[in-house]
N, CA, C and O atoms as a Tinker XYZ file with bonds, in Angstrom:
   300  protein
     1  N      0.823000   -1.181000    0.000000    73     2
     2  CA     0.000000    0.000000    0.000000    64     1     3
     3  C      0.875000    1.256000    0.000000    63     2     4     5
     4  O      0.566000    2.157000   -0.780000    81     3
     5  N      1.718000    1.372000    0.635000    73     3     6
     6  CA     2.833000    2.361000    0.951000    64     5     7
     7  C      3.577000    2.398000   -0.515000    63     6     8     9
     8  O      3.729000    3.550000   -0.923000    81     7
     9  N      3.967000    1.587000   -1.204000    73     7    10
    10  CA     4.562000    1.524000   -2.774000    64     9    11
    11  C      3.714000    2.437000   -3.495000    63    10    12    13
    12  O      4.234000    3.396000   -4.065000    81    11
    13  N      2.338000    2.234000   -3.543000    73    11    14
    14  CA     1.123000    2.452000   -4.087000    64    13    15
    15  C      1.367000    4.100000   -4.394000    63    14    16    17
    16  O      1.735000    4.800000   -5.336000    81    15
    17  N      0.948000    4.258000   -3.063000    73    15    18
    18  CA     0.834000    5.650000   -2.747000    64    17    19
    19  C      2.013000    6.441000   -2.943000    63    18    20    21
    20  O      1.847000    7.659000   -3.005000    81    19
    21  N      3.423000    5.879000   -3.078000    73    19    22
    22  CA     4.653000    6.249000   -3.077000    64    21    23
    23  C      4.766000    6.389000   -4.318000    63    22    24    25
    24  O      5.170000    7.550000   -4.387000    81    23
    25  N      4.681000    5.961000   -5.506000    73    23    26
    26  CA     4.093000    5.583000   -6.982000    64    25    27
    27  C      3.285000    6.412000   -7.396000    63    26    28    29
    28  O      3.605000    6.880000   -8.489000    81    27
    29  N      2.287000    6.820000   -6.936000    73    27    30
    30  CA     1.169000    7.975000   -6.894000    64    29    31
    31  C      1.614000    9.153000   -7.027000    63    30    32    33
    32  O      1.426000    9.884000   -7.999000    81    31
    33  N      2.574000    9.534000   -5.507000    73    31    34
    34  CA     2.663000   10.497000   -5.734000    64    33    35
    35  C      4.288000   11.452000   -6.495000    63    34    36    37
    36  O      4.606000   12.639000   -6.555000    81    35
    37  N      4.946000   10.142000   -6.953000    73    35    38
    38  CA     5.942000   10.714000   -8.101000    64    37    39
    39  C      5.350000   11.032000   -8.877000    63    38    40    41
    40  O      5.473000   12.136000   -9.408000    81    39
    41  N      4.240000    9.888000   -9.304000    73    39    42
    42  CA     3.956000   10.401000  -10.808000    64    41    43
    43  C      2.982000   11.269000  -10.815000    63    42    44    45
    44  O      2.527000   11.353000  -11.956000    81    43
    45  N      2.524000   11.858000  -10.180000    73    43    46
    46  CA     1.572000   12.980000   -9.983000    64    45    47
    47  C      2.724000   14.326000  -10.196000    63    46    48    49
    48  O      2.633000   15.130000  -11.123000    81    47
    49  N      4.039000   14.370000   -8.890000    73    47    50
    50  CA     4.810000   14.946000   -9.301000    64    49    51
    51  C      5.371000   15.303000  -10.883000    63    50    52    53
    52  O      5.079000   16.291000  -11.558000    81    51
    53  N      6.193000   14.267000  -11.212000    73    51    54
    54  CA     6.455000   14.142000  -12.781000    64    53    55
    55  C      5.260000   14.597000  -13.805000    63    54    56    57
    56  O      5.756000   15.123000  -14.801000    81    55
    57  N      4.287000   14.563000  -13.836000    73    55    58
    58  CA     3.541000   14.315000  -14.990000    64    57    59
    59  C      2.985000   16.060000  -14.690000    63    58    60    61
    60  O      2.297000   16.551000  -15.585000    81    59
    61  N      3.255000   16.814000  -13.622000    73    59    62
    62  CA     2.693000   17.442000  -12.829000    64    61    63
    63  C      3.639000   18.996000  -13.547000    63    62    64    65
    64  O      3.173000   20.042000  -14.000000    81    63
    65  N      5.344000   18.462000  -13.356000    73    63    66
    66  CA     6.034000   19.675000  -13.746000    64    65    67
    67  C      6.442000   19.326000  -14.870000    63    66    68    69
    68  O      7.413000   20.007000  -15.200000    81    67
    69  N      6.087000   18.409000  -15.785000    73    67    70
    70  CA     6.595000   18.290000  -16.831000    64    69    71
    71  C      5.473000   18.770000  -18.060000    63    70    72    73
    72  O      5.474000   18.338000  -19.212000    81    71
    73  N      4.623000   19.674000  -17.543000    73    71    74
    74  CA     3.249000   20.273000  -18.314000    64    73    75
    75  C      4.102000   21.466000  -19.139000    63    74    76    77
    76  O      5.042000   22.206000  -18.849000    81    75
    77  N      3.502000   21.313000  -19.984000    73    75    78
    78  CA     4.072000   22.817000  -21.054000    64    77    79
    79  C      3.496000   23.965000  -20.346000    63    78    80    81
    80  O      2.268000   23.914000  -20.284000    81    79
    81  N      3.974000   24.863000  -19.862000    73    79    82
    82  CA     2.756000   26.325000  -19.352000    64    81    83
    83  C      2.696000   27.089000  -21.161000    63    82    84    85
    84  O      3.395000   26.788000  -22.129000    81    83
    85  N      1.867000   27.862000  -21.080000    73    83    86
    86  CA     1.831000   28.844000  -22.356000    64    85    87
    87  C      1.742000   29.925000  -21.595000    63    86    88    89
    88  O      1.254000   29.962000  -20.465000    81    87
    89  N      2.343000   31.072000  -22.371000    73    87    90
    90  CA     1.617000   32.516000  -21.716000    64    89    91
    91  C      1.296000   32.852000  -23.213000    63    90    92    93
    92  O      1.492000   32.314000  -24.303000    81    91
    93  N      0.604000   34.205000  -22.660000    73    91    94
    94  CA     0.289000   34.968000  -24.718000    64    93    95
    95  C      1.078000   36.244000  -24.275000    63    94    96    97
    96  O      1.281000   36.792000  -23.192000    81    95
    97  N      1.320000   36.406000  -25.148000    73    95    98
    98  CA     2.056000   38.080000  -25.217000    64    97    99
    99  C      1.158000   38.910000  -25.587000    63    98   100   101
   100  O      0.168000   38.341000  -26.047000    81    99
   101  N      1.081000   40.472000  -25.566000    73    99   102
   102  CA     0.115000   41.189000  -26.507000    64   101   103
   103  C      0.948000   42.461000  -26.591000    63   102   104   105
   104  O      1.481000   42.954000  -25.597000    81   103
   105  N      1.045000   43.006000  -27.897000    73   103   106
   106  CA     1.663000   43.982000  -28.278000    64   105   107
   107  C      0.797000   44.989000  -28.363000    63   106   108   109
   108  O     -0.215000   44.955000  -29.064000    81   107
   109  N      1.215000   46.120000  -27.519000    73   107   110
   110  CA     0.359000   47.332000  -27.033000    64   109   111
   111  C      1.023000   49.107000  -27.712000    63   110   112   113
   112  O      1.860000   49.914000  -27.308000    81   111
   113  N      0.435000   49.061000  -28.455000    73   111   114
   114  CA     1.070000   50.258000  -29.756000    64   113   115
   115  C      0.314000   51.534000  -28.989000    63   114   116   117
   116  O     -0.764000   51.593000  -29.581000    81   115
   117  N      0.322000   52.527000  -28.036000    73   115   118
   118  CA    -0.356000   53.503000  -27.787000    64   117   119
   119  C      0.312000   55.129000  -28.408000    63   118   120   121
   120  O      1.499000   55.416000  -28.247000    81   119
   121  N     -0.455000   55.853000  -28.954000    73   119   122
   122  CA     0.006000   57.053000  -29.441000    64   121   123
   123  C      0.023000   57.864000  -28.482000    63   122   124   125
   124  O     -0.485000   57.393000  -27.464000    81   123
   125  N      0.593000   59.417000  -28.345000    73   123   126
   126  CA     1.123000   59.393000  -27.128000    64   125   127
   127  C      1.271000   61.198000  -27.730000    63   126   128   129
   128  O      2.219000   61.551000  -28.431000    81   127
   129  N      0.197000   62.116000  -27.308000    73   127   130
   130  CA     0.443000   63.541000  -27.551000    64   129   131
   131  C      1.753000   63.909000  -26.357000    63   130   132   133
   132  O      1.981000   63.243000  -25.347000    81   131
   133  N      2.462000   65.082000  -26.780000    73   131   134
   134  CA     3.349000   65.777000  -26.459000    64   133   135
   135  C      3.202000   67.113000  -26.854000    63   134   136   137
   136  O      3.160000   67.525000  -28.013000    81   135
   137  N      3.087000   68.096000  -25.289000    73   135   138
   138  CA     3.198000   68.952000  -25.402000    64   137   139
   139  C      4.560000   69.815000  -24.983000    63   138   140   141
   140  O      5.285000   69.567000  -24.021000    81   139
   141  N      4.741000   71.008000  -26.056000    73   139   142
   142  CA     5.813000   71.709000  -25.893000    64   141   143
   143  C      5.711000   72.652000  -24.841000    63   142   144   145
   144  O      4.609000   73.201000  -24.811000    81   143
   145  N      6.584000   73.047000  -23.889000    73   143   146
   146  CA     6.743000   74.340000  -23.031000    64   145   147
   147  C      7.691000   74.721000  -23.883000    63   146   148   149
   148  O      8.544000   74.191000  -24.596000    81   147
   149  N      7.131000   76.281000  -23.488000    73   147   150
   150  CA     8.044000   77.151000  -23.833000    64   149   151
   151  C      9.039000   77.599000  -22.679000    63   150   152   153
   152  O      8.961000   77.285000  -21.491000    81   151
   153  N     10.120000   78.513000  -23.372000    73   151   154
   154  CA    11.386000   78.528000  -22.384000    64   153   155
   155  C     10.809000   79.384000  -21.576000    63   154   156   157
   156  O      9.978000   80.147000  -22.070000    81   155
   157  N     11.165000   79.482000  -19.869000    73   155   158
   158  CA    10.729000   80.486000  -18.946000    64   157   159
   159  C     11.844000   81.633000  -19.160000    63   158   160   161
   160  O     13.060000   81.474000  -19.057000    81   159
   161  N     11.058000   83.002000  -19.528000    73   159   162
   162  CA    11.918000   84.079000  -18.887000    64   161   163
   163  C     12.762000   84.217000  -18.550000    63   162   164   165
   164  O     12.858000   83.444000  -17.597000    81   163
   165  N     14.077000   85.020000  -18.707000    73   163   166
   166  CA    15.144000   84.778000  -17.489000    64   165   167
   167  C     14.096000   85.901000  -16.041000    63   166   168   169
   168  O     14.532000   85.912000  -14.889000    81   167
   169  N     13.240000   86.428000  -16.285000    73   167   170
   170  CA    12.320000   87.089000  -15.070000    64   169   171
   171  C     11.970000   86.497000  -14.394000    63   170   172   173
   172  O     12.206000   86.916000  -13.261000    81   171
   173  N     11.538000   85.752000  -14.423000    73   171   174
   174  CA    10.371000   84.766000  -13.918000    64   173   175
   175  C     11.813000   83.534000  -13.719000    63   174   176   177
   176  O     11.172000   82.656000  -14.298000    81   175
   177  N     12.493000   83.172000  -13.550000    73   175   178
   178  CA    13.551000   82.629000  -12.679000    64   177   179
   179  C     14.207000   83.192000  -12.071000    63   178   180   181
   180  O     15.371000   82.793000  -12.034000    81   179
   181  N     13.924000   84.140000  -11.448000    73   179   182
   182  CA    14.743000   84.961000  -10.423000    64   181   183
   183  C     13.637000   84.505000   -9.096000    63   182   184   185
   184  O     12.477000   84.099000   -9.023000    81   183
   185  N     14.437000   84.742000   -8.402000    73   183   186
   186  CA    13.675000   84.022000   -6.809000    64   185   187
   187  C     13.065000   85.222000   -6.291000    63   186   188   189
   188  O     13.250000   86.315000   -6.828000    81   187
   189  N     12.174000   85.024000   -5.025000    73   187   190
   190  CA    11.329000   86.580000   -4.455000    64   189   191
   191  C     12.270000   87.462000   -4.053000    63   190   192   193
   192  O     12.147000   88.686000   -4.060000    81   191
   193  N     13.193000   86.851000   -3.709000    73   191   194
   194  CA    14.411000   88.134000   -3.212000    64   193   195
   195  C     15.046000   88.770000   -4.227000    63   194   196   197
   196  O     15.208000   89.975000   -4.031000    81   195
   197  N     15.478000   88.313000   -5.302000    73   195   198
   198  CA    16.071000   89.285000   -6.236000    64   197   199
   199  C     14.758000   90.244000   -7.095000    63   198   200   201
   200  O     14.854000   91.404000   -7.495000    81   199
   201  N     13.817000   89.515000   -7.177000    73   199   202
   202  CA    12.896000   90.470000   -7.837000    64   201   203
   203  C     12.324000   91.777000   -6.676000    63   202   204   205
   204  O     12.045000   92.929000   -7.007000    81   203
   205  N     12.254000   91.169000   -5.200000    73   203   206
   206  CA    11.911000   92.241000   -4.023000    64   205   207
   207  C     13.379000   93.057000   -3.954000    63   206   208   209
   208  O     13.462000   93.941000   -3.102000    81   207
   209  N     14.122000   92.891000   -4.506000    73   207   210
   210  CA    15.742000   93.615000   -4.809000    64   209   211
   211  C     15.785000   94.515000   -5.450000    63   210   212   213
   212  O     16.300000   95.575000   -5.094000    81   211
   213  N     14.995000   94.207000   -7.080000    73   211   214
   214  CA    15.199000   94.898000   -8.322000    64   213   215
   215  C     13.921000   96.115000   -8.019000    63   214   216   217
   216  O     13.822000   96.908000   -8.955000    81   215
   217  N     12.963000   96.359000   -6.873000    73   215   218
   218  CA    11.851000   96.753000   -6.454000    64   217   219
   219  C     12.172000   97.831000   -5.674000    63   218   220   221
   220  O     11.771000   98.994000   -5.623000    81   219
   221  N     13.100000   97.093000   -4.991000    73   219   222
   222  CA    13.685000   98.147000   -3.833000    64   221   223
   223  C     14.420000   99.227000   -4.256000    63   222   224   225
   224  O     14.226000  100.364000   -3.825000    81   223
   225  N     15.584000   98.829000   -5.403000    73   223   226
   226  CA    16.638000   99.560000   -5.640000    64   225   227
   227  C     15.743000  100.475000   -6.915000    63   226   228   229
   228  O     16.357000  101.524000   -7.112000    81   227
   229  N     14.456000  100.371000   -7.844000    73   227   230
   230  CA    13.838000  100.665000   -8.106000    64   229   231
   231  C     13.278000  102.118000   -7.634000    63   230   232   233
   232  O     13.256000  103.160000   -8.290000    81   231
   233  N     12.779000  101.857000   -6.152000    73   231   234
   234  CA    12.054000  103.226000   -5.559000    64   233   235
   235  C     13.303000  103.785000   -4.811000    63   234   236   237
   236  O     13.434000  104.961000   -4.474000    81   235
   237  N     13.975000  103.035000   -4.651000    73   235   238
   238  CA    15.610000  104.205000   -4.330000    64   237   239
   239  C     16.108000  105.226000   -5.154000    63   238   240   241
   240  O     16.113000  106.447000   -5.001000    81   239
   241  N     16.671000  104.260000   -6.363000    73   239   242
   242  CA    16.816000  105.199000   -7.354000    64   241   243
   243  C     15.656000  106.567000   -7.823000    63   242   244   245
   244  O     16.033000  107.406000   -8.641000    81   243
   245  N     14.578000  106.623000   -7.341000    73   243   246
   246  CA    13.638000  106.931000   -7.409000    64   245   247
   247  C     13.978000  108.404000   -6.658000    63   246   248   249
   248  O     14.032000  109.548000   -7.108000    81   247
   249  N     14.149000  107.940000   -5.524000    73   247   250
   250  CA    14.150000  108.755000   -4.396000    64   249   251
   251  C     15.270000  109.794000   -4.534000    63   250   252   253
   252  O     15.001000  110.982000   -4.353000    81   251
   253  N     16.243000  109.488000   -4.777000    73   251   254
   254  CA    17.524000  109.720000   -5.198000    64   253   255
   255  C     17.476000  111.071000   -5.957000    63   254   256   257
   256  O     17.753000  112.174000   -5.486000    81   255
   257  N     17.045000  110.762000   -7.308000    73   255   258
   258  CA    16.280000  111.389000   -8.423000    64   257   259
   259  C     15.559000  112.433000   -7.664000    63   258   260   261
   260  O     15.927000  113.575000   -7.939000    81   259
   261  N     14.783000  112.346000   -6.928000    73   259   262
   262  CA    13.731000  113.501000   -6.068000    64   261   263
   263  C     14.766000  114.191000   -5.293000    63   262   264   265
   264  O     14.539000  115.395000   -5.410000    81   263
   265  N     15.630000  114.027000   -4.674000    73   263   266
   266  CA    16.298000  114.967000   -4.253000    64   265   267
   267  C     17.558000  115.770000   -4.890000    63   266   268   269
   268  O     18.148000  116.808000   -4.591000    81   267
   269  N     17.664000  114.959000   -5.737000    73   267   270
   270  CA    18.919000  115.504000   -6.578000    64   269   271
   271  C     18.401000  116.720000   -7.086000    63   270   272   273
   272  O     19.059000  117.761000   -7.075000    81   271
   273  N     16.562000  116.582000   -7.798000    73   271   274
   274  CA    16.164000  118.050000   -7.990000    64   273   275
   275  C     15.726000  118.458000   -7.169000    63   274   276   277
   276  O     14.708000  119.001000   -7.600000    81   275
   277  N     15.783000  118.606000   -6.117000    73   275   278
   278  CA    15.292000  119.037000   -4.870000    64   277   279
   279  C     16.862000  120.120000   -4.693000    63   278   280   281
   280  O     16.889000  121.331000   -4.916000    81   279
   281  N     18.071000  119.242000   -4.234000    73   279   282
   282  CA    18.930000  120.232000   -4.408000    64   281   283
   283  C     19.289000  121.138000   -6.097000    63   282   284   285
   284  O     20.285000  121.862000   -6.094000    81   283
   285  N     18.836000  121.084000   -6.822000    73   283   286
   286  CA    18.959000  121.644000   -7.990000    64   285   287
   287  C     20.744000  121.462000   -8.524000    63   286   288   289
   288  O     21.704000  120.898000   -7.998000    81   287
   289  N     20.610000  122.080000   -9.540000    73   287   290
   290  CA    22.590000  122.238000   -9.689000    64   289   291
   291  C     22.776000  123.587000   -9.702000    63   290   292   293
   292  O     22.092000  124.576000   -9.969000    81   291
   293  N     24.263000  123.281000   -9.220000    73   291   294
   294  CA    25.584000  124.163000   -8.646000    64   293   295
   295  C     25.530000  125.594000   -9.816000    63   294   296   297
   296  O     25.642000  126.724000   -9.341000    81   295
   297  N     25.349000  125.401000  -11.362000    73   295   298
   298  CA    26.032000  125.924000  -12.196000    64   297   299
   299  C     25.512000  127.389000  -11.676000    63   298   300
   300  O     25.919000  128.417000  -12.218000    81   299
């Protein structure tokens, strides 16, 4: 009985991994829009501090200007 069953279960084994598997493949073609950016500014890559910079020195120069005719000239 023990042969039997010993017999059984080789050939259950064997017959078991010796199966062909199949897989299927499938070839998947998808089209694929692309959009362009355009280049950023060199403005608009400046960080908050250099643009709160170019703002500042902006109403300075500003100021500057107001007093320079404020003192008038020398001639």
């Amino acid at each position: 009985m023990k042969k039997l069953f010993l017999t059984l279960a080789i050939a259950a084994v064997a017959f078991g991994s010796c199966r062909e598997k199949t897989t299927e493949t499938k070839e998947v073609i998808r089209e694929v829009e692309v959009e362009t950016v355009e280049p950023v500014p060199d403005n608009d890559r400046e960080g908050i501090l250099e643009r709160a910079a170019k703002e500042v020195d902006k109403e300075v120069n500003e100021e500057i200007d107001k007093k320079i005719d404020d003192i008038g000239n020398d001639d």
